[in-house]
C-alpha positions as CSV (number, residue, x, y, z in Angstrom):
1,X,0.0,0.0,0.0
2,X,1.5,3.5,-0.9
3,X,1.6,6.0,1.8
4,X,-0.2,9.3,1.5
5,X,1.5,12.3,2.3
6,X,0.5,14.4,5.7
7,X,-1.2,16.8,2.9
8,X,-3.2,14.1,1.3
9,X,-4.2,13.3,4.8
10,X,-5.2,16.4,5.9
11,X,-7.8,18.7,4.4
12,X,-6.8,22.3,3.3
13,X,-3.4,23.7,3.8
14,X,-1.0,22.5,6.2
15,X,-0.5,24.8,9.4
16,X,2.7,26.8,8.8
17,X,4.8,24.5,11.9
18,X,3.7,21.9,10.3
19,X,4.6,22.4,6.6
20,X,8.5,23.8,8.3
21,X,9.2,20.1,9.4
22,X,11.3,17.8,7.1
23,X,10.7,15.7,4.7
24,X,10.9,12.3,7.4
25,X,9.3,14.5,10.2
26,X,6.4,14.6,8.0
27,X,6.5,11.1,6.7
28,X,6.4,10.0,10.3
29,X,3.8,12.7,11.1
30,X,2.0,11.5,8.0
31,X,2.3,7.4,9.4
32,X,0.9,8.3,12.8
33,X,-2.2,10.2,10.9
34,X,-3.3,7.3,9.1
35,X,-2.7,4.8,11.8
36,X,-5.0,6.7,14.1
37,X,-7.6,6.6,11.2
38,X,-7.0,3.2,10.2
39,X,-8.0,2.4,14.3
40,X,-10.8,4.3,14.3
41,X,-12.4,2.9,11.4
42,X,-11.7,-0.4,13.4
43,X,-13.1,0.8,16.7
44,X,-16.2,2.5,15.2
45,X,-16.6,-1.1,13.1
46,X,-16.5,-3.1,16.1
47,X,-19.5,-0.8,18.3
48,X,-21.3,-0.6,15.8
49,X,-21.3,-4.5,15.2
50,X,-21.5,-4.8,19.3
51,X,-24.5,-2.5,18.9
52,X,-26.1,-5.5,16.9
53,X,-26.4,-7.5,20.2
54,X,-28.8,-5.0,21.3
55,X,-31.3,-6.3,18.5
56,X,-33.6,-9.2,18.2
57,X,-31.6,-12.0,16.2
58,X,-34.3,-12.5,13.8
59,X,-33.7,-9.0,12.8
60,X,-29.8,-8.3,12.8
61,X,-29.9,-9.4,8.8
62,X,-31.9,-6.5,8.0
63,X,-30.7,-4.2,10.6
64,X,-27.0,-4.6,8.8
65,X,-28.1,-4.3,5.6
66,X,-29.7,-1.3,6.1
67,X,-26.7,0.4,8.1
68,X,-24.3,-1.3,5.7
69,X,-22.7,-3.6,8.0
C-alpha cells in the first residue's frame, strides 16, 4: 500500500509549523495520521457490530443491511 502524504491526509493547507518540518518528520507525522484513522475505522466497526447484540436476532440481517454492516 502506498503512503499518502501528511497533505493528502489532511484537508486544506497545512498549518505553517507543520509544513517547516522535514521531509521524514512529516512522513512519520503523516504514518501516525493514518494509523489513528485506520483504528478508528476499526473501533467504530467493532461498536457498531457490538451494537447488533442489542437487537432481536431475527432482525440483525436486516438491521445490517440497512446500516451497511
Amino acid at each position: 500500500m502506498a503512503q499518502k502524504t501528511l497533505a493528502e491526509l489532511i484537508s486544506g493547507d497545512l498549518p505553517p509549523s507543520v509544513a517547516a518540518l522535514p521531509p521524514d518528520r512529516q512522513a512519520e507525522l503523516a504514518e501516525t495520521v493514518e494509523r489513528a484513522e485506520r483504528k478508528e475505522f476499526y473501533d467504530l466497526q467493532a461498536a457498531a457490530n457490538s451494537l447488533l447484540d442489542l437487537v432481536p436476532r431475527m432482525l440483525r440481517g436486516a438491521v445490517k443491511k440497512a446500516v451497511r454492516l
